[in-house]
ZARONU-338016 format. One line per 3 residues: for each residue x, y, z of C-alpha. Coordinates in Angstrom, 2 decimals. Layout:
X,Y,Z; ...
This chain:
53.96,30.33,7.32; 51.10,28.92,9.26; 48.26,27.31,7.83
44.89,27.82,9.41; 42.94,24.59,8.90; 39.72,25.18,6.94
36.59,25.14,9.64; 34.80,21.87,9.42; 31.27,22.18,7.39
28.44,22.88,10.03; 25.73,20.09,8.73; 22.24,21.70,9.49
19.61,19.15,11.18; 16.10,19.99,10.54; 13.40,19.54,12.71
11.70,16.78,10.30; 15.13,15.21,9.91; 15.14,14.90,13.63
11.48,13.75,13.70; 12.25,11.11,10.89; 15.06,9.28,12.88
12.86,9.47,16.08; 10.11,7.46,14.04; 10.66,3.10,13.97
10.66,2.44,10.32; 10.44,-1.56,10.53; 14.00,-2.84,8.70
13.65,-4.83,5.48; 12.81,-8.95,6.74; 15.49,-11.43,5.87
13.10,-12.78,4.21; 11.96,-10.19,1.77; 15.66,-9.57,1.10
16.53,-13.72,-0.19; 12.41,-13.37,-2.05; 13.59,-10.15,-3.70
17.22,-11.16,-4.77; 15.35,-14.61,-6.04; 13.30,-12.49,-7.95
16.06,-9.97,-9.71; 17.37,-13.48,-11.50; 16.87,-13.18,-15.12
15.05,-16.89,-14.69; 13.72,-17.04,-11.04; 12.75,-20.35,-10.35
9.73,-21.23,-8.27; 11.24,-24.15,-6.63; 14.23,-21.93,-4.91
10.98,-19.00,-4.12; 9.38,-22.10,-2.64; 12.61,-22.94,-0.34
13.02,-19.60,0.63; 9.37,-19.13,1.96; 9.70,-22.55,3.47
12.14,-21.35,6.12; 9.96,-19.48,7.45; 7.05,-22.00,8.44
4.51,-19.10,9.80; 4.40,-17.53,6.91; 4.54,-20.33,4.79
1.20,-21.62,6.63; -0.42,-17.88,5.83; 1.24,-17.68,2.38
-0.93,-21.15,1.60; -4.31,-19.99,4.03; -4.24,-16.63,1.37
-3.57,-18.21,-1.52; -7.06,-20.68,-0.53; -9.10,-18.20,0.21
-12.06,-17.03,-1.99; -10.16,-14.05,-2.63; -8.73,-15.31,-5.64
-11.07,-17.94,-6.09; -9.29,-20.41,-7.43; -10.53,-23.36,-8.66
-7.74,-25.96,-7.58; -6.48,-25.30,-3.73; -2.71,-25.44,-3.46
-1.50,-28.13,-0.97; 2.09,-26.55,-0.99; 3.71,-23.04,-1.20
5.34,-24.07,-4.30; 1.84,-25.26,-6.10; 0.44,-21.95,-4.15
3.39,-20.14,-6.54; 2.52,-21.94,-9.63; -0.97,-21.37,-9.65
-1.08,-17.64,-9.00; 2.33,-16.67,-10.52; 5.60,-15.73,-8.71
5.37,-11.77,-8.54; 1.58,-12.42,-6.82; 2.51,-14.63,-4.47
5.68,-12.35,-3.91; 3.44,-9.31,-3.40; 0.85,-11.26,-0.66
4.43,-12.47,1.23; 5.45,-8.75,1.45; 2.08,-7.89,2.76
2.32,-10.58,5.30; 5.70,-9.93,6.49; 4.37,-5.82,6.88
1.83,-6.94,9.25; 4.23,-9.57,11.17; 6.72,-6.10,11.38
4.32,-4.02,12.73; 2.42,-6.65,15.33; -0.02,-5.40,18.08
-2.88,-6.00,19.53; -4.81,-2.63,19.45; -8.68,-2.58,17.80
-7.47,0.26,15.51; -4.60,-1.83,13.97; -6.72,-4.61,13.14
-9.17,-2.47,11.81; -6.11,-0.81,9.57; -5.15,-4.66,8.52
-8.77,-5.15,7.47; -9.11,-2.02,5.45; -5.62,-2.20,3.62
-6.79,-5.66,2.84; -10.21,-4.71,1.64; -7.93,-1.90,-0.76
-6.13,-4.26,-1.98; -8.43,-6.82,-2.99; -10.07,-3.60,-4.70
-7.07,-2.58,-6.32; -6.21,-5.71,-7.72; -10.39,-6.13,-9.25
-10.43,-2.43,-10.62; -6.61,-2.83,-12.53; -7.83,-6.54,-14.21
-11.07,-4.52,-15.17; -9.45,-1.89,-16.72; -5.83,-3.56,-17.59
-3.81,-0.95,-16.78; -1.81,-2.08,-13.79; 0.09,-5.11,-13.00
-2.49,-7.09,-10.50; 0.82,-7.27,-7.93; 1.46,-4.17,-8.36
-2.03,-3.15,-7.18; -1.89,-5.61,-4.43; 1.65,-4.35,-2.56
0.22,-0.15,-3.32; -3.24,-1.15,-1.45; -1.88,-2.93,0.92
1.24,0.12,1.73; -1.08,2.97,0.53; -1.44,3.83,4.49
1.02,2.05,6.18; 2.49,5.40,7.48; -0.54,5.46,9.84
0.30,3.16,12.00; 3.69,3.92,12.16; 2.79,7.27,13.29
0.01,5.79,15.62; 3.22,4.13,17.47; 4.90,7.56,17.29
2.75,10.47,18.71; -0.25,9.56,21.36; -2.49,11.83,19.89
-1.73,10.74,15.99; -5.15,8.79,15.88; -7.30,11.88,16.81
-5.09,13.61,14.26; -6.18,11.06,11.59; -9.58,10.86,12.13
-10.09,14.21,12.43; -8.14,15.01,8.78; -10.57,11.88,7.35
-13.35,13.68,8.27; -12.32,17.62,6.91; -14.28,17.87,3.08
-11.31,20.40,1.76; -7.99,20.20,3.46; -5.75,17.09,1.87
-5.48,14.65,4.90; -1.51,15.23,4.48; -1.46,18.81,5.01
-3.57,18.46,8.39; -1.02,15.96,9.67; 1.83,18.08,8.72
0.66,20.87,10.63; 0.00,18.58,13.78; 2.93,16.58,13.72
5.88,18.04,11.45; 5.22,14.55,9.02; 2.77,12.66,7.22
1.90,9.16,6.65; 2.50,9.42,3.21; 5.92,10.26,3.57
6.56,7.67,5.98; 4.78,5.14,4.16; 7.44,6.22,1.13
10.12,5.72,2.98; 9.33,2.26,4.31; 8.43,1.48,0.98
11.76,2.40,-0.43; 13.70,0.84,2.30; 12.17,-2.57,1.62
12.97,-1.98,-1.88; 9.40,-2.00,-3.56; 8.61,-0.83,-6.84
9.47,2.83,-7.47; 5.58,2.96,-9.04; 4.38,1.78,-5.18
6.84,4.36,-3.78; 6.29,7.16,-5.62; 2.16,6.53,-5.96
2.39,6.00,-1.58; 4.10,9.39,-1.39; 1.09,11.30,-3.37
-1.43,9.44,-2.91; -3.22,12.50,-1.71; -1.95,14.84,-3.87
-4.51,14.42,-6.10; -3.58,17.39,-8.63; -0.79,14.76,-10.04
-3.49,12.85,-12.22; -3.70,15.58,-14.27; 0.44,16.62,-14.32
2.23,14.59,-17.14; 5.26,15.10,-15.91; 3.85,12.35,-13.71
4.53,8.59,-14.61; 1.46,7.62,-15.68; 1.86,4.15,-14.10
1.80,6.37,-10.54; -1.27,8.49,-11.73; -3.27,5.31,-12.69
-2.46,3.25,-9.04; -3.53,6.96,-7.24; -6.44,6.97,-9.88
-7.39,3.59,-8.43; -7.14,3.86,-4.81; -9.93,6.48,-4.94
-12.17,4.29,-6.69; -10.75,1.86,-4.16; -11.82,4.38,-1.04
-15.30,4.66,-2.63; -16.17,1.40,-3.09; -14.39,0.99,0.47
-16.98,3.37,1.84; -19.99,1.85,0.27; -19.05,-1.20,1.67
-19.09,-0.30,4.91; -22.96,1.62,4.28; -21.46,5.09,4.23
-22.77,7.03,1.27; -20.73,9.74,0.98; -16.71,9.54,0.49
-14.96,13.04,1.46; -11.72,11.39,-1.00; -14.26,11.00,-4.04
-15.48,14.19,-3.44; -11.95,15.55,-3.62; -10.23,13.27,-6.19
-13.30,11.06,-7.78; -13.53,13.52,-10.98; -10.04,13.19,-11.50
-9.64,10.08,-10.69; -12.34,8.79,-13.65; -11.01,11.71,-15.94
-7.57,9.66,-15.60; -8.93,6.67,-16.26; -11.23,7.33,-18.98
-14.31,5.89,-17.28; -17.97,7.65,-17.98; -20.69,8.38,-14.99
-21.84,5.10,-16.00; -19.34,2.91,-16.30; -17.56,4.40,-12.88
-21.27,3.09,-11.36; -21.03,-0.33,-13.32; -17.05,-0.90,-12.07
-18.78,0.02,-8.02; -21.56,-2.02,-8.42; -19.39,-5.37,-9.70
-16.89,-4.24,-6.72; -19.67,-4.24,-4.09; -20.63,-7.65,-5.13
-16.71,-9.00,-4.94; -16.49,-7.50,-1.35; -19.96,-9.42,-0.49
-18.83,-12.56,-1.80; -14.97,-12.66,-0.08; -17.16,-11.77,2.76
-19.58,-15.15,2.58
């Protein structure tokens, strides 16, 4: 009796799957991979987090020139990265390293990436004021999302030519969700991408998860949505508004689309959401002197 051999399964490939591998997601640093098994110790110790970031001595310079700065406003200034660790706390100066080592992976010289740089940094720094304010998000927590909320863009940027007209158009458009206009231009979105990077370098699920929808502004309202991923989206549109003020634009397109959420979410009145800008404003102004 012969035996006919069973056909081998046929393995569809998608067009996005295709599109996906064609895309340079930015492998996980070294260095984020000693930090990060460091950190999964039951008793991580500062002075081995110190020795690690001391190998690199770049980043140990701009771990210390970040930890100085008026950002935090500290009143002591660290003279070392392990006095840098001990005076804003381990997961803090864990979360500005990661942020550092993003912008080291995805170098260049282009006016539009430093621009990005200066914005995710400006989202950060509000994401970290607006969850002390309101205590409802781990301040490192809020640091790595506003710093990876957007790092899909210039990822894509890298990717398609046109992928800045793309975004800028989509930033400007006062219905369509940003996403959905680059999905229809490019078969992707810099949400997604920012996900996966985010889950290759093994960041929080909350950052992951909050970088995928952080758009999909409908999920404040869904409880079958971690609630630690509604409050970070919640934030970064209070973030993009205060963002915008900043920068003398009066209007926010992302407020107008998510701001009534967002403050339902958060449980913040008319007033108070105007208080929370106004002391935002002023931190912006004085990081800024």
């Amino acid at each position: 009796m012969t035996t006919v051999a069973a056909p081998a399964p046929v393995i569809e490939t998608t067009v996005e799957d295709a599109l996906l591998r064609s895309i340079r997601i930015p492998p996980r640093p070294s260095l984020l991979v000693d930090l990060q098994r460091e950190l999964a110790d039951p008793d991580p110790s500062p002075r081995r987090i110190a020795r690690i970031i001391g190998n690199d001595v770049g980043m140990s310079g701009a771990l210390l020139k970040l930890a100085n700065s008026p950002y935090f406003g500290a009143a002591r200034k660290a003279k070392s990265v392990e006095q840098a660790i001990n005076f804003l706390g381990i997961n803090q100066c864990a979360a500005l390293l990661t942020g550092l080592l993003a912008r080291q992976a995805i170098a260049g010289d282009d006016a539009a990436l430093d621009s990005f740089w200066e914005t995710s940094a400006r989202r950060a720094q509000a994401l970290v004021f607006t969850s002390r304010k309101l205590r409802i998000a781990p301040p490192d927590i809020a640091h790595t999302f506003g710093l990876f909320c957007d790092i899909g863009v210039p990822l894509l940027m890298q990717r398609f030519p046109d992928y800045q007209d793309t975004f800028a158009a989509a930033q400007h458009d006062p219905a369509r969700k940003i996403t959905a206009i680059e999905d229809a231009r490019h078969s992707t979105n810099h949400a997604a991408i920012g996900c996966l990077l985010a889950r290759n370098w093994g960041l929080s699920p909350d950052v992951s998860w909050a970088i995928l929808h952080h758009h999909d502004y409908e999920v404040m309202d869904d409880d079958a949505t971690d609630d630690a991923v509604r409050s970070l989206i919640a934030l970064s549109v209070l973030a993009e508004k205060g963002i915008q003020r900043y920068n003398g634009n009066g209007d926010s397109l992302e407020w107008d689309k998510g701001g009534e959420a967002a403050c339902a979410h958060l449980g913040l009145t008319e007033d108070e959401t105007d208080d929370l800008l106004d002391e935002l404003h002023e931190t912006f102004h004085i990081d800024h002197q």
